[in-house]
Structures are given as structure tokens and as C-alpha cells.
C-alpha positions in Angstrom: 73.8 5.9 79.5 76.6 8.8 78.6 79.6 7.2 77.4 82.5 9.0 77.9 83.0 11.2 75.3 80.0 13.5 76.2 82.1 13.9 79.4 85.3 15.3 77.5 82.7 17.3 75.7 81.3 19.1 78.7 84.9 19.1 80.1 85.9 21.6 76.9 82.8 23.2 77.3 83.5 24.3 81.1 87.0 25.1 80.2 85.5 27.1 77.9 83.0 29.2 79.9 85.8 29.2 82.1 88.4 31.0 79.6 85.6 33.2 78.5 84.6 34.4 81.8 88.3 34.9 82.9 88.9 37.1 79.6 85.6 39.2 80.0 86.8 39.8 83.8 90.4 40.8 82.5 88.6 42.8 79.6 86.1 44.9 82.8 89.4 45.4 84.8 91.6 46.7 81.7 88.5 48.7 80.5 87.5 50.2 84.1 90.9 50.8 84.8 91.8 53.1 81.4 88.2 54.3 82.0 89.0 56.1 85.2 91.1 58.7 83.6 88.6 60.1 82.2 86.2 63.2 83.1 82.4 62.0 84.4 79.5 63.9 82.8 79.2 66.5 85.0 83.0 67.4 85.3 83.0 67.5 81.0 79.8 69.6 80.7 81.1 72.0 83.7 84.3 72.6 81.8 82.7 72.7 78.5 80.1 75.3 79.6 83.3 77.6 80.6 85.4 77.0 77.9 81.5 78.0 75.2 81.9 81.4 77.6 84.8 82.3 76.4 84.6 80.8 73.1 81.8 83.3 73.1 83.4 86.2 74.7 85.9 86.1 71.9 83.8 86.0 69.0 82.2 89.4 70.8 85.6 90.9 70.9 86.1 89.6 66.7 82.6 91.4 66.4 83.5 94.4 67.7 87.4 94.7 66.7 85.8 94.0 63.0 83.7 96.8 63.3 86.3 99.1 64.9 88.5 98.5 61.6 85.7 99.4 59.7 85.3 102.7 61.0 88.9 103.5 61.2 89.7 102.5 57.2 86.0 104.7 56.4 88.0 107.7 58.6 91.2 106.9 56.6 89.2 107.7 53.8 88.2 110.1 54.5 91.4 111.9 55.7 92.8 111.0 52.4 90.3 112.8 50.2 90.6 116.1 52.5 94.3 115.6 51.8 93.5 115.5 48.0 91.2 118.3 48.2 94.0 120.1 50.3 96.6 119.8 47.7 94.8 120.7 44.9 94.1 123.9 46.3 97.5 125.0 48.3 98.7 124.1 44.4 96.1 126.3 43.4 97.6 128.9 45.2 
């Protein structure tokens, strides 16, 4: 025989599943619907794939504006110790 207490249990035990299921069902909404702003796979890894191209293209241009400056202070120099030369002699003179 169930006396009636077992039925207030399993009263607060449906309300229960009841207020659980209702919260997981706000929790999916809330989740899918701050969830939607963001990129899918395929639109991330398109724009990351562009934005490594030119992440690469610029470390090229560092490469080569790096070595540019190193010729240009070797010619500097260079320049400089002609100069030297230059004034030692016209002083010569």
C-alpha cells in the first residue's frame, strides 16, 4: 500500500524534473541564441587563412627592409671612410 507521503514525494520529484527541464530548455535557447553571432568553422578558417597571408607578406617585406638597411648603413660606411681618406689628403695638400 503507498500511503500518502510517497505521493508528495513523487509530486517534488516531478516538479523537479519539471524545473530542471524548463531551465536546461532556457539554458539551449540563451546558449544557441549568443551562439549565433559567432563565425562557423569554415567562415573562421577562411578568414584566418587570409589574415596568415598577409601576416606572412609582411614579415617578407620586414625581411627585406632589414636587409635593405643593412646595405645602406655598410654603404654609409663606407662613404664615411672615403670622406676620411679625402680630408686627410686635400689637408695634405
Amino acid at each position: 500500500m503507498i500511503c500518502n507521503f510517497s505521493f508528495v514525494t513523487l509530486d517534488s520529484y516531478a516538479d523537479e524534473k519539471r524545473s530542471q527541464a524548463n531551465l536546461e530548455a532556457k539554458l539551449e535557447e540563451k546558449f544557441t541564441e549568443k551562439l549565433k553571432h559567432l563565425p562557423t568553422k569554415e567562415e573562421f578558417y577562411t578568414k584566418m587563412d587570409a589574415l596568415m597571408k598577409e601576416l606572412k607578406g609582411m614579415r617578407e617585406e620586414i625581411t627585406t627592409f632589414g636587409y635593405r638597411q643593412f646595405q645602406h648603413t655598410d654603404q654609409l660606411k663606407d662613404h664615411e671612410k672615403r670622406l676620411i681618406k679625402l680630408g686627410s689628403v686635400s689637408s695634405a695638400i
